[in-house]
C-alpha positions in Angstrom: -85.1 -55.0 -15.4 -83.6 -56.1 -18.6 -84.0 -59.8 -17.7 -87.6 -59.4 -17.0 -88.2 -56.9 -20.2 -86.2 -59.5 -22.6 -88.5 -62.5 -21.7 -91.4 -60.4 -21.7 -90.8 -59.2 -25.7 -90.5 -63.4 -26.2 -93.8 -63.9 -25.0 -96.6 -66.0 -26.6 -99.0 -62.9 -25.4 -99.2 -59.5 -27.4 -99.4 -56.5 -25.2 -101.7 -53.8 -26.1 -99.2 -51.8 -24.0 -96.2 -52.1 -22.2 -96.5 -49.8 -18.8 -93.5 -49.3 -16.6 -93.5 -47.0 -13.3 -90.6 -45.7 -11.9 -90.3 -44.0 -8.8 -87.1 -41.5 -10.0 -84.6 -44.7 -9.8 -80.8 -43.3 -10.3 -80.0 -46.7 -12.5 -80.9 -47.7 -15.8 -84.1 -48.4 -15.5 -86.5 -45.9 -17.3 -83.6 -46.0 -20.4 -83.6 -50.2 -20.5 -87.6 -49.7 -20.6 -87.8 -47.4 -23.3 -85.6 -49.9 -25.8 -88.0 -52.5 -25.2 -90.5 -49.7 -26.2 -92.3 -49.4 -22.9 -94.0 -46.2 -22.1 -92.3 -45.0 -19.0 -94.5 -43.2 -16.1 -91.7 -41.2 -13.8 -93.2 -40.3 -10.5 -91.2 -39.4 -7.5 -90.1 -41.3 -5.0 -91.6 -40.2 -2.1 -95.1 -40.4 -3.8 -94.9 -44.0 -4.8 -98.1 -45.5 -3.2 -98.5 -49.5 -3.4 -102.4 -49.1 -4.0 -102.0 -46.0 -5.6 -99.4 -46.5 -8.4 -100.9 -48.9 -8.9 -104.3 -47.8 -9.8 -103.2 -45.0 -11.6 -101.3 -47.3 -13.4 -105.0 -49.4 -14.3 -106.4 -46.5 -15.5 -104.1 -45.4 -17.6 -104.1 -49.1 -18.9 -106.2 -49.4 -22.1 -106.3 -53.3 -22.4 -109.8 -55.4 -20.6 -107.0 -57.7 -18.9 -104.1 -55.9 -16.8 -101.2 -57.7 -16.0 -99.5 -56.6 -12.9 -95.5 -57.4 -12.6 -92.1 -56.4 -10.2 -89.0 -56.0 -11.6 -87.6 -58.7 -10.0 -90.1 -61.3 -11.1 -89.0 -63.4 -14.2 -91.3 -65.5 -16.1 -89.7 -69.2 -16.2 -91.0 -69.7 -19.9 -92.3 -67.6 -22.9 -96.1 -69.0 -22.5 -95.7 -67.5 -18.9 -98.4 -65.1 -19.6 -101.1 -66.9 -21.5 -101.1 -69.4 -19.0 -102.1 -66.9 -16.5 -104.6 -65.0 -18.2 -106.6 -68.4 -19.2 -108.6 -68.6 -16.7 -109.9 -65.0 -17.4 -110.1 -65.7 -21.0 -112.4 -69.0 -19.8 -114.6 -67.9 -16.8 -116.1 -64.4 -16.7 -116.3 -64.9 -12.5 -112.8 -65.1 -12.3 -111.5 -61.0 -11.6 -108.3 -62.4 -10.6 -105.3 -64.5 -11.3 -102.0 -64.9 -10.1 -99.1 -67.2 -10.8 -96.7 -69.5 -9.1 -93.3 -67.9 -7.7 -90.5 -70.4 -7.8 -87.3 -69.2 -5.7 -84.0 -67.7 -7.2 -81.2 -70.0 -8.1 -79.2 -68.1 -5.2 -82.9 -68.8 -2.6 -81.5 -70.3 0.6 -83.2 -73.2 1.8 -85.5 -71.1 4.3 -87.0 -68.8 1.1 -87.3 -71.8 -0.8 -89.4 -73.5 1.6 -91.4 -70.2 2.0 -92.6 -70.2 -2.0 -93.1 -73.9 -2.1 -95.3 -73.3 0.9 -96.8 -70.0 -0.6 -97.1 -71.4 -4.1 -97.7 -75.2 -4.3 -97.5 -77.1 -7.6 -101.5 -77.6 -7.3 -104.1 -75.1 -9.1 -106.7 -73.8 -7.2 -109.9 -71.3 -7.9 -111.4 -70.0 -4.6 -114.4 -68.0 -4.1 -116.1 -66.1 -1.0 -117.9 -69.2 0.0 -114.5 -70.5 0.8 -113.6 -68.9 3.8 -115.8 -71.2 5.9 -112.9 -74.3 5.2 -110.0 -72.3 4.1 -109.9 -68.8 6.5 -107.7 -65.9 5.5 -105.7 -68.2 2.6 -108.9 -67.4 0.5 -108.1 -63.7 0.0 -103.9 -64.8 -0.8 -102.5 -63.2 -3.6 -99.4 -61.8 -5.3 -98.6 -58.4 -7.3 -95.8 -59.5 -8.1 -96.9 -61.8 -10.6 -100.8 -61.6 -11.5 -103.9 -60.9 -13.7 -107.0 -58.8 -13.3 -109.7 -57.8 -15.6 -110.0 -54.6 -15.8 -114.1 -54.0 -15.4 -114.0 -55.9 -12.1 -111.4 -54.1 -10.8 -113.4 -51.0 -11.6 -116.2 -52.0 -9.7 -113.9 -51.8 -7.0 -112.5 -48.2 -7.6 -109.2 -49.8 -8.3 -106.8 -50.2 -5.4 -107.1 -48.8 -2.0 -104.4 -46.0 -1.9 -102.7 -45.5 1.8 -102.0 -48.9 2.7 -98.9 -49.8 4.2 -98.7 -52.7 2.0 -101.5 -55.4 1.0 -103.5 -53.6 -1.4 -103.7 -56.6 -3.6 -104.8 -58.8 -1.0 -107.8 -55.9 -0.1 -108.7 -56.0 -3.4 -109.0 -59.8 -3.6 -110.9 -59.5 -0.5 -113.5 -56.7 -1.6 -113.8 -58.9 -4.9 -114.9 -61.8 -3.9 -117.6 -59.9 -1.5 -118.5 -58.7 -5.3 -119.2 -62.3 -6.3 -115.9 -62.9 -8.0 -113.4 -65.9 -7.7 -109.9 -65.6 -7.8 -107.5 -68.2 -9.4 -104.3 -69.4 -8.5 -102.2 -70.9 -11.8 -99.7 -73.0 -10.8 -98.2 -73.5 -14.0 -97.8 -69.7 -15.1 -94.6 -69.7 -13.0 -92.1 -66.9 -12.8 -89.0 -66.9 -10.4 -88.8 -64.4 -6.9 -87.7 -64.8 -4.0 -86.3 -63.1 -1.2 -83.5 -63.9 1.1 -84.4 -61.8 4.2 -82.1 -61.5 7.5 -84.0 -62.0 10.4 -84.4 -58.3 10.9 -86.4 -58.0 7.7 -88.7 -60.8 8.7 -89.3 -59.0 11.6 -90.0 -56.1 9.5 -92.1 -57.7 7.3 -94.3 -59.4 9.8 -94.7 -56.2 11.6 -95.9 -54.7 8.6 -98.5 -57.2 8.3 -99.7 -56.9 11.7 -100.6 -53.1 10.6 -102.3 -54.2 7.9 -104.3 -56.4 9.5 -105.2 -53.9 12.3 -105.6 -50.9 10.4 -108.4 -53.0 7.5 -109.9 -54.7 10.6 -112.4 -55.8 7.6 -110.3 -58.6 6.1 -109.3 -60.5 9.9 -113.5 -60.0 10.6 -114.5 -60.9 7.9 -112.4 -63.9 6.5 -111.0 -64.8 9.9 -107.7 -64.8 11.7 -104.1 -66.0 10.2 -103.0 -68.0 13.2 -104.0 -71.3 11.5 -101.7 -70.5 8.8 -98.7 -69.8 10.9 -99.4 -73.4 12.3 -99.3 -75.0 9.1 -96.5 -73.1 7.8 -94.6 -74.3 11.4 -95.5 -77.8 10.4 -94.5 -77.5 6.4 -91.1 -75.8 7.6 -90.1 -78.9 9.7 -91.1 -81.6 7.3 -89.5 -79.7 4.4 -86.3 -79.8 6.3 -86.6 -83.3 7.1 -87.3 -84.3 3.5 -83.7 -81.9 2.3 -81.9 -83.3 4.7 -81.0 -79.9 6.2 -82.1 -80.6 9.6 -79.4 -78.3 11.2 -81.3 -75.6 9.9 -84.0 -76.2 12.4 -82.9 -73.7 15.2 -82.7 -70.9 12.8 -86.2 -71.7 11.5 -87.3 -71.7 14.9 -85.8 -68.8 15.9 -87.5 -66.8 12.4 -90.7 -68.2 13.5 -90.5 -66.5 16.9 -89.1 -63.1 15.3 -92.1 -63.3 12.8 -94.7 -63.8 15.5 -93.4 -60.9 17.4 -93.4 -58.6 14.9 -96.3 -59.7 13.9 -97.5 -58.8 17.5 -96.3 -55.5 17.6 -97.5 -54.6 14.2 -101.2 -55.5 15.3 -100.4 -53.3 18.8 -98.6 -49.9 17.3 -100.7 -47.6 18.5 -99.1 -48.3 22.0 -95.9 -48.0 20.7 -93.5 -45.0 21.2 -94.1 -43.1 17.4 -90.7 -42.6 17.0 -90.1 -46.2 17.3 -92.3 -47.5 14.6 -90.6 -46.4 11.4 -87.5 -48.6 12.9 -89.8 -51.8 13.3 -91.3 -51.7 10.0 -90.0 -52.6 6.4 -91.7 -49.6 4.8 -90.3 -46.7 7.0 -91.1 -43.8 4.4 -94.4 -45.2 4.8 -94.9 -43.6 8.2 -93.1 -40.8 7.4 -96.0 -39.7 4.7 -98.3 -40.7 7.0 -97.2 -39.0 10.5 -99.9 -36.9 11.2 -102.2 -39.4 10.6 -100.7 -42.4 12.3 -102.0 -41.6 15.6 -105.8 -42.5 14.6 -104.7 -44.8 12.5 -105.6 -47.6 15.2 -109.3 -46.1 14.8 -110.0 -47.8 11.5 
């Protein structure tokens, strides 16, 4: 936190405000916020909502353009932030930007193959017309590092709250149904990454596999993510190739097939034991909120 809080005071951006939620952490975080004279929003823990935060959060928020970051994403430079918000500043369309994630100095070679597949060096601005060519990639996005203005995000009620995760990528989506485009900035770059064990990527893409079952909108309407796995398959062996780390290939392999089956089983929990699912998925207090509903919540 007092990386990301330090570059932030160095940027070429003035804030209007400097919002940071925490969700009763036991560390230093609400103290390291307030010297950087951030105005600290304590909620607890078991209330933390990814859609809903975060739209409490936007409303609160008094400036036109919101600027949404983790904790653990640091902005490379100190022009970070005015490159992202450019596009907003230029085109009135845009509702959305978000920036390119470059991995961690400690990234193994696996995560750092994931954000140059993720986040390439090119810039792209994408609208609802181009999910005829590019699929679900049209509605991809990142929290962790983006810009929205704030009226279009209204128009939207916010956030969806109740989501297992994805509630930036729904709000893309329902965006660009509005008319709006949403702009990728490769050269507002900020560094996160993950190193997950093969468990978490299980978890993860188990998680996704709700989400995609549970807003049956977003598969239907900007079709299925198989043809990204493919290329993602494809990128994966190349990059390999090209770092000379071609004893990696097995355990790529083998993270592919523990992705795509919990991807699987995230698309088919309803038929799983409940007292299973909370094991099989990343956000486990998630299902605890949400027991008496997770039942139905195949009905969506």
């Amino acid at each position: 936190m007092r990386e990301l809080l330090s570059v932030l005071s160095r940027q070429t951006v003035l804030f209007h405000e400097l919002l940071v939620v925490d969700s009763s952490s036991r560390d230093q975080t609400v103290t390291i916020a307030k010297e950087f004279g951030a105005e600290v929003v304590v909620i607890p823990q078991k209330e933390f909502d990814h859609g809903g935060t975060r739209t409490m959060i936007s409303r609160m928020a008094r400036g036109d353009i919101l600027i949404f970051l983790t904790q653990d994403a640091v902005p490379v430079s100190t022009d970070a932030l005015e490159k992202l918000i450019q596009p907003l500043l230029l085109d009135e369309m845009i509702a959305v930007t978000y920036g390119r994630q470059l991995p961690n100095r400690d990234a193994t070679v696996l995560a750092a193959h994931l954000r140059s597949f993720n986040y390439p060096a090119q810039a792209v601005v994408r609208s609802f017309a181009d999910r005829q060519q590019l699929g679900f990639r049209t509605v991809f996005v990142s929290n962790s590092f983006a810009a929205y203005r704030k009226t279009a995000l209204a128009e939207i009620d916010y956030f969806k709250s109740g989501l297992i995760f994805g509630e930036d990528t729904c709000a893309v989506g329902r965006l660009l149904m509005q008319g709006y485009k949403v702009a990728y900035v490769a050269d507002a770059m900020v560094f996160h990454s993950h190193n997950y064990s093969c468990v978490q990527e299980f978890r993860r893409s188990f998680d996704i596999g709700v989400l995609h079952v549970t807003e049956k909108w977003l598969l239907a309407t900007y079709g299925h993510a198989e043809g990204i796995g493919r290329q993602y398959v494809r990128s994966g062996v190349s990059y390999l190739f090209d770092v000379k780390k071609r004893a990696l290939l097995p355990n790529f392999f083998w993270r592919v097939v523990v992705k795509f089956l919990g991807y699987k089983l995230g698309r088919n929990f309803q038929l799983l034991p409940q007292w299973l699912i909370p094991f099989l998925s990343m956000h486990r207090s998630w299902w605890a909120r949400h027991r008496d509903a997770s039942a139905s919540l195949h009905l969506l």
